[in-house]
C-alpha positions as CSV (number, residue, x, y, z in Angstrom):
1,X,-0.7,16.7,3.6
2,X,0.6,20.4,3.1
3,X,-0.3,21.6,-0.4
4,X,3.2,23.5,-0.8
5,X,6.0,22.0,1.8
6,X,8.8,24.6,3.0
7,X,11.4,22.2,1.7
8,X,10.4,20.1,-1.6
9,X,12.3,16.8,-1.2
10,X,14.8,15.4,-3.3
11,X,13.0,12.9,-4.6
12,X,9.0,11.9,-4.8
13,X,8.0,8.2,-5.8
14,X,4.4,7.4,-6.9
15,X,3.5,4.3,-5.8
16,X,5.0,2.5,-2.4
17,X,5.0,-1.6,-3.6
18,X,7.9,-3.1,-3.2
19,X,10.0,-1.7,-6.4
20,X,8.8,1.8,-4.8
21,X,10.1,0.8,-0.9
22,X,13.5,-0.7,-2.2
23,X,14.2,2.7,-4.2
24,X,12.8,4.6,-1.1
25,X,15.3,2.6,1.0
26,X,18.0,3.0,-1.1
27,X,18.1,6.8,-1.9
28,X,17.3,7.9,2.0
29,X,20.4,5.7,2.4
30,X,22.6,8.0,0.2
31,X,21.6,10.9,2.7
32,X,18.5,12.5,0.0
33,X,15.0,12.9,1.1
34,X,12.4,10.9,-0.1
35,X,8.4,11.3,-0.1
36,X,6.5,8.1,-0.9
37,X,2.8,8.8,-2.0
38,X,0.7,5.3,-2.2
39,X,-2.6,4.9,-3.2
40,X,-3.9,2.2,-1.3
41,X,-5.3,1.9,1.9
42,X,-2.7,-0.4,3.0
43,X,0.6,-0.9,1.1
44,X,1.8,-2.7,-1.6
45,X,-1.7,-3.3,-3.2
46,X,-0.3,-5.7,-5.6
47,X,2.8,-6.6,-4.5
48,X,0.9,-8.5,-1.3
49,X,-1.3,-11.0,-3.9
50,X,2.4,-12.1,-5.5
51,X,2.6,-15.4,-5.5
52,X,6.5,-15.4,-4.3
53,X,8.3,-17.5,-6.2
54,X,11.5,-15.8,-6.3
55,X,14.0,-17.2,-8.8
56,X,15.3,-15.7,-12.7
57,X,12.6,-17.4,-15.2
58,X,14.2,-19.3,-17.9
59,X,11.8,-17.5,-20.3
60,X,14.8,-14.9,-20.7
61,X,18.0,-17.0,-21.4
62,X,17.8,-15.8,-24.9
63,X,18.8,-12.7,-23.3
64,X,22.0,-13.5,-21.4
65,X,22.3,-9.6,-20.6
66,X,18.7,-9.6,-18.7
67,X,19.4,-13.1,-17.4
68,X,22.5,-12.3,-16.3
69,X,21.0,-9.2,-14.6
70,X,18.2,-11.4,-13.0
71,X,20.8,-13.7,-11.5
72,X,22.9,-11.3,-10.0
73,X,19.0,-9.5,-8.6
74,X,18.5,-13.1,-6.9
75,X,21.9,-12.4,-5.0
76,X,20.9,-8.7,-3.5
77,X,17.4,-10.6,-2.7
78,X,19.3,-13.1,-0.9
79,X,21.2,-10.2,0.9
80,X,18.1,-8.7,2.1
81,X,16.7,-12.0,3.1
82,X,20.0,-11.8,5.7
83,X,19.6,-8.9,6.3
84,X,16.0,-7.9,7.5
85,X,14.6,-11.4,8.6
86,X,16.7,-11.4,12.1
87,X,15.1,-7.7,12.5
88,X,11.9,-8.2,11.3
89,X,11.1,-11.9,10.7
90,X,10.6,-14.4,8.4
91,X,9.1,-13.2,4.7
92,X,11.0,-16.2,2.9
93,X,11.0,-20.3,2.5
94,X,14.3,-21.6,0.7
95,X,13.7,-24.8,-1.3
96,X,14.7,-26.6,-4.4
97,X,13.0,-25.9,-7.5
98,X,12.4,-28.8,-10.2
99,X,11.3,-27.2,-13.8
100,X,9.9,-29.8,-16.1
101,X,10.9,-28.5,-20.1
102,X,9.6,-30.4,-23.1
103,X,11.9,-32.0,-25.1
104,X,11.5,-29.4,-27.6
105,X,12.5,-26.6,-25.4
106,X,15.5,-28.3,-24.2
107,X,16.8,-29.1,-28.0
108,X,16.8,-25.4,-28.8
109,X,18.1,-23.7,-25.5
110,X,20.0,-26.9,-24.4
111,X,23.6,-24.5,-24.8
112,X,22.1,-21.8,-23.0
113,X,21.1,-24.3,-20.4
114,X,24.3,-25.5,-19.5
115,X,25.9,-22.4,-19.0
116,X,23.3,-20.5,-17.3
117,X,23.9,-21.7,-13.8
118,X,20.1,-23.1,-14.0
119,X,20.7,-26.1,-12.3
120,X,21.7,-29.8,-13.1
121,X,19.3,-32.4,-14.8
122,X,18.2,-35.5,-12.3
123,X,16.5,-38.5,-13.5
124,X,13.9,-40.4,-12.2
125,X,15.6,-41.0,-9.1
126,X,16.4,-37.8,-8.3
127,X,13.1,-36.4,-9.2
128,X,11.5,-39.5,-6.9
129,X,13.4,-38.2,-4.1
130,X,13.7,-34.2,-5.1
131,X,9.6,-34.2,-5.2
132,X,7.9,-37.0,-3.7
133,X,4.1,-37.1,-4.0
134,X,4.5,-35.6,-7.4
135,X,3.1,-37.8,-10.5
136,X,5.0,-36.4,-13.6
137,X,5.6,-37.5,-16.9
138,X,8.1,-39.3,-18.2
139,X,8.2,-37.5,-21.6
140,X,9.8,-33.7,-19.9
141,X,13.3,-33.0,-18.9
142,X,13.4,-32.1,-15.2
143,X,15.8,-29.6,-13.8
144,X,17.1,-29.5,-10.3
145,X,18.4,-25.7,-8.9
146,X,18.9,-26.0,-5.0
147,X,18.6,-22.4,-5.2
148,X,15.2,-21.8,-5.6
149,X,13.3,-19.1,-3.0
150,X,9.3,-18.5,-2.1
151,X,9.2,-14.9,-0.7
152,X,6.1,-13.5,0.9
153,X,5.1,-10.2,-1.2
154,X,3.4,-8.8,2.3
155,X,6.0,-9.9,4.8
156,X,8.5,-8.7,2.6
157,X,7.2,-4.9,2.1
158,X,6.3,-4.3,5.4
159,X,10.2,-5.3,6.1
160,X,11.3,-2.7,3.4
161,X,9.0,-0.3,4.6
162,X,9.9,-0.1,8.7
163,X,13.4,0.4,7.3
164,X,12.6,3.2,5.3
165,X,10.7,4.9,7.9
166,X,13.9,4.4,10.0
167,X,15.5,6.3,7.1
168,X,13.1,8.9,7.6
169,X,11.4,8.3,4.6
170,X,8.2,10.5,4.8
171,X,5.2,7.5,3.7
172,X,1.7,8.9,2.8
173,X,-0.8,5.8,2.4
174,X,-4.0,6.9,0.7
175,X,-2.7,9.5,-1.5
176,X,-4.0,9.2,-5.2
177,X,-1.7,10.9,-7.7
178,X,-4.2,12.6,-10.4
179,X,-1.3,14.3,-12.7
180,X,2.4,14.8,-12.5
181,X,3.5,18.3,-14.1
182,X,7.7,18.9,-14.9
183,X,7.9,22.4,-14.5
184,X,11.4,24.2,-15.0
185,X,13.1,23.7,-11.4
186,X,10.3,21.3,-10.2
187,X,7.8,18.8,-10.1
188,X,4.0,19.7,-9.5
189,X,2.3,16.1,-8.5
190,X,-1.3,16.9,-8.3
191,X,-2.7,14.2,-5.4
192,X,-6.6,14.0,-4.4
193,X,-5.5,16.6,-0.9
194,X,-3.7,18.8,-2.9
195,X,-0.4,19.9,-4.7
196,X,3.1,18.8,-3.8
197,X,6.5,19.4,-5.3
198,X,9.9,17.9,-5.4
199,X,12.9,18.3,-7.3
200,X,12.4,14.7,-8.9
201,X,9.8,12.3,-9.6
202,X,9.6,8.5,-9.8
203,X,6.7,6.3,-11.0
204,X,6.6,3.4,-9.1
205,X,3.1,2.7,-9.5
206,X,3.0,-0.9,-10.9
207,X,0.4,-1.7,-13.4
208,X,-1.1,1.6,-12.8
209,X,2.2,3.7,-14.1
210,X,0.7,4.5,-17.4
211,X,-2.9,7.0,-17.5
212,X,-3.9,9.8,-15.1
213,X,-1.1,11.7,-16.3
214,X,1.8,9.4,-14.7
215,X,4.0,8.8,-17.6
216,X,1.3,8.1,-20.0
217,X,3.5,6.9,-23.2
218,X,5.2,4.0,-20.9
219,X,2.9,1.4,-22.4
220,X,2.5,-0.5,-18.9
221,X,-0.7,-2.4,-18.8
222,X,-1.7,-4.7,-16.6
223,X,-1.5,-8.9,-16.5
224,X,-3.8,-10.8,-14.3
225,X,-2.5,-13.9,-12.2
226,X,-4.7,-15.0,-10.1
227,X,-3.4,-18.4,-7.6
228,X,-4.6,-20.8,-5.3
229,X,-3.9,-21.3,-1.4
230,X,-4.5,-24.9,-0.3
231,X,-4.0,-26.1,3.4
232,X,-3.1,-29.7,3.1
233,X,-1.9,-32.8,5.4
234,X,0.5,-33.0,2.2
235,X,3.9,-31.5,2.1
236,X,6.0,-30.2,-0.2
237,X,9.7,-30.9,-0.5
238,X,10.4,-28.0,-3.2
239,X,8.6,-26.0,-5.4
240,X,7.7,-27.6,-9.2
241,X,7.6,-25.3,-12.1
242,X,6.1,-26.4,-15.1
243,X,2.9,-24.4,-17.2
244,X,2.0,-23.6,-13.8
245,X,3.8,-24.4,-10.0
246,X,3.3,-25.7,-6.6
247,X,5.1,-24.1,-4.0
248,X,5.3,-24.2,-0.3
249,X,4.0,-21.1,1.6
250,X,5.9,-19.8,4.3
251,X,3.8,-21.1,6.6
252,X,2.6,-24.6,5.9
253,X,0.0,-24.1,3.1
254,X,0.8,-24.9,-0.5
255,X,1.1,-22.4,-3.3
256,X,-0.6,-22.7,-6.8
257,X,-0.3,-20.2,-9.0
258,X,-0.5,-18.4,-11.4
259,X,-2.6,-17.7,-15.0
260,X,-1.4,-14.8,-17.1
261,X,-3.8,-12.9,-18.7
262,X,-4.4,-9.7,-20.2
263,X,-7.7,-8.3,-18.6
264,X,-7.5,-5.1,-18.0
265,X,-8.3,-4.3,-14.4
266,X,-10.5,-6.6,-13.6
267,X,-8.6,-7.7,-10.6
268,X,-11.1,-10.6,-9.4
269,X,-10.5,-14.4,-9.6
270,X,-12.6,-16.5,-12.0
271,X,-14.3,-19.9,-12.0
272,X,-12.2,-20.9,-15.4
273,X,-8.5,-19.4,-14.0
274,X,-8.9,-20.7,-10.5
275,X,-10.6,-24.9,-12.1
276,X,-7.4,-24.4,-14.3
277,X,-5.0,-24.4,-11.1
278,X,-6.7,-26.9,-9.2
279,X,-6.8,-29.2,-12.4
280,X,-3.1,-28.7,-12.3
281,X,-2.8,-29.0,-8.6
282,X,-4.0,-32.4,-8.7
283,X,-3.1,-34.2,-11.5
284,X,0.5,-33.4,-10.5
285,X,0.0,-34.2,-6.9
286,X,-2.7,-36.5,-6.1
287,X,-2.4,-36.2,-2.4
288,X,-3.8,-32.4,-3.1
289,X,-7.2,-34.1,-4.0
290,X,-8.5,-33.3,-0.5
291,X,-6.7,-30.2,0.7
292,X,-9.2,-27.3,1.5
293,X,-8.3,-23.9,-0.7
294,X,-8.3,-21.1,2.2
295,X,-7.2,-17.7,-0.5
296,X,-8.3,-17.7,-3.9
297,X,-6.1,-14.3,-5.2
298,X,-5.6,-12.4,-8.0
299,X,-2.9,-9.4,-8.8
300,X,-2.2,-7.1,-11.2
301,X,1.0,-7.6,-13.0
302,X,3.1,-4.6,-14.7
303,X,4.1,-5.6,-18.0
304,X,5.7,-3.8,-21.0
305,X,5.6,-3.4,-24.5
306,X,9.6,-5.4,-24.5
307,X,9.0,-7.5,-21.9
308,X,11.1,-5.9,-19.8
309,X,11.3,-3.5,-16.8
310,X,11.4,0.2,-18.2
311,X,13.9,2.0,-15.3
312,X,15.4,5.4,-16.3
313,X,13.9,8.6,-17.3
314,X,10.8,9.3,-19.1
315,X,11.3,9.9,-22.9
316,X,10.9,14.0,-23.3
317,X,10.6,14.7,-19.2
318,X,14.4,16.0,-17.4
319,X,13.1,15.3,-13.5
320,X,10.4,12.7,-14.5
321,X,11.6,8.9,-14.3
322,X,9.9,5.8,-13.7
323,X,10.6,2.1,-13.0
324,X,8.4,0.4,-13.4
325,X,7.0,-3.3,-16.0
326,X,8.3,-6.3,-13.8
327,X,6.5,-8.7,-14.6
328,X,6.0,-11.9,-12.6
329,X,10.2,-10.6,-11.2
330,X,9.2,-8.1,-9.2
331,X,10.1,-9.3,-5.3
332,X,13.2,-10.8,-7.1
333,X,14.4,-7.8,-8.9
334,X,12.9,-5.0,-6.8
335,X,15.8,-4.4,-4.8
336,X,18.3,-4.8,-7.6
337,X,16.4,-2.1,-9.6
338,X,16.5,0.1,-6.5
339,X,20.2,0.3,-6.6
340,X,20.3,0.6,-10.2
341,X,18.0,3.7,-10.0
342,X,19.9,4.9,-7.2
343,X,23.3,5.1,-8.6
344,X,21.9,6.7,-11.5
345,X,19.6,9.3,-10.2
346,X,22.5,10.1,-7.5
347,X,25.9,9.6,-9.1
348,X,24.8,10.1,-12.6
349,X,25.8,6.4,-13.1
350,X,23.0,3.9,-15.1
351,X,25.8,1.2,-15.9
352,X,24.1,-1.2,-13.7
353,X,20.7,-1.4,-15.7
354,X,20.7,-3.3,-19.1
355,X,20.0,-0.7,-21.7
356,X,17.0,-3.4,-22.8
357,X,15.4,-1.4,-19.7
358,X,16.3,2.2,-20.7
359,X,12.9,3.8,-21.2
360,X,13.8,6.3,-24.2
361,X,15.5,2.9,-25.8
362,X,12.1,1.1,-25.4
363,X,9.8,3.5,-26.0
364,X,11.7,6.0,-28.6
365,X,12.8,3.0,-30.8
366,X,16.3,3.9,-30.8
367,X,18.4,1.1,-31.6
């Protein structure tokens, strides 16, 4: 890679998983050129150990704003599902999802429940025929959303990414980012082979956004989840979401996942988090009992001091922004943040992006 390119482009992102691909596709799309520098030897290095399960959590409906904003992300990631998979084939499995709540949880968000499009409440019936093989107890709530969606983190990227390189997005795999320098008509990013500029920056660098220069007052640190792949001569007729889940694969294997822990980097599986998952596995499907686990995995999760994405510019930079701090939402919000980021780093416009994820709001305190 040149150390000083004849013509910086519009817009360098640091990190090419699928939040940095969507925002690649999206501004190439309004006609600016984009750079993507990613560190890995293949991309995507966490987004291809997500475990896929692709719907808004019910952990935010005290948020209606972000839950909101997460419902209408499932309807762009239902978009692109239509739109790629005839080009570049199949990255999602569209199912059901049943969510077991305790009785507790329903008595205090029980309101927020029936107005949040969540899904409809089935008794034993309806959970006999929504998951059959499942032994669950008769002391939850079980919630029935015919909407739910398994995406495959892998299948998905390498979608995102032919289109960008369609775009002409320039993609460098194998370039690590040492330090990002705002200069006054510029950015210097300083990569292991050398110097590039451009006239903006974006972090997309996942759980590795904060450190080595990149945005180091984000407070992103990384969550473990580590998950289960069993091959079974069971099926599953949805996914089931309780502490954990079971989901189907896109191909025929059967999904467990996933712990969330706070480990640092240590981005290996472990004897307790992987027993945990089985444990689960088969006590809420006995049928799993004999299935043969062929991937034990473990990602790095982005996650933020607010609990929320940060996606704006960074606090005290002009041409430095980031977006990063998705959580366990980032294949079902990646390419709603991309047009979020987009319109504002284009048109000026940041309307689209609740001001929960505005990084100087977040990070400066403001109120």
């Amino acid at each position: 890679m040149p150390s000083s390119p004849s013509t910086p482009p519009d817009f360098l992102l640091v990190g090419g998983g699928i939040v940095g691909a969507c925002l690649a596709e999206e501004l190439s799309a309004t006609g600016a050129s984009v750079v993507v520098l990613d560190a890995g030897r293949e991309p995507g290095r966490s987004t291809n150990k997500a475990a896929g399960v692709a719907v808004p959590s019910l952990r935010y409906l005290s948020d209606p704003e972000f839950y909101g904003w997460l419902r209408l992300a499932k309807k762009d990631l239902d978009a692109d599902v239509a739109r790629l998979e005839p080009e570049y084939g199949t990255f999602s499995v569209a199912r059901p999802i049943v969510r077991a709540l305790r009785q507790s949880d329903v008595d205090a968000h029980g309101e927020a429940l029936e107005g949040a499009g969540a899904g409809r409440w089935i008794d034993r019936d309806g959970l006999a025929a929504a998951g059959p093989g499942l032994k669950l107890p008769d002391s939850r709530r079980y919630l029935l959303d015919d909407g739910g969606l398994m995406v495959d983190g892998r299948r998905y990227l390498d979608a995102v990414r032919r289109r960008c390189l369609a775009q002409k997005v320039v993609w460098h795999q194998g370039r690590t980012v040492r330090e990002v320098r705002e200069e006054r008509d510029a950015v210097s990013v300083v990569t292991d082979e050398g110097t590039v500029t451009a006239d903006r920056v974006v972090i997309t660098a996942g759980a590795w956004t904060s450190g080595k220069g990149l945005a180091e007052a984000t407070g992103i640190r990384p969550q473990r989840g580590q998950m289960a792949v069993l091959r079974s001569g069971e099926r599953l007729g949805g996914i089931f979401s309780s502490a954990y889940y079971l989901a189907p694969g896109v191909g025929d294997d059967v999904v467990v996942g996933a712990t969330e822990e706070d480990s640092g980097f240590a981005e290996h599986v472990t004897a307790h988090g992987i027993g945990q998952l089985l444990r689960f596995a088969t006590t809420v499907m006995p049928g799993l009992a004999e299935s043969v686990p062929v991937e034990l995995r473990a990602g790095l999760r982005p996650v933020s001091g607010t609990g929320r994405p940060l996606a704006g510019a960074v606090p005290g930079r002009e041409r430095v922004f980031m977006a990063a701090g998705h959580a366990g939402h980032g294949l079902l919000s990646a390419r709603h943040t991309g047009k979020g980021m987009a319109a504002g780093l284009t048109e000026d416009d940041w309307d689209a992006l609740p001001y929960s994820m505005c990084p100087d709001h977040a990070l400066g305190g403001s109120a």
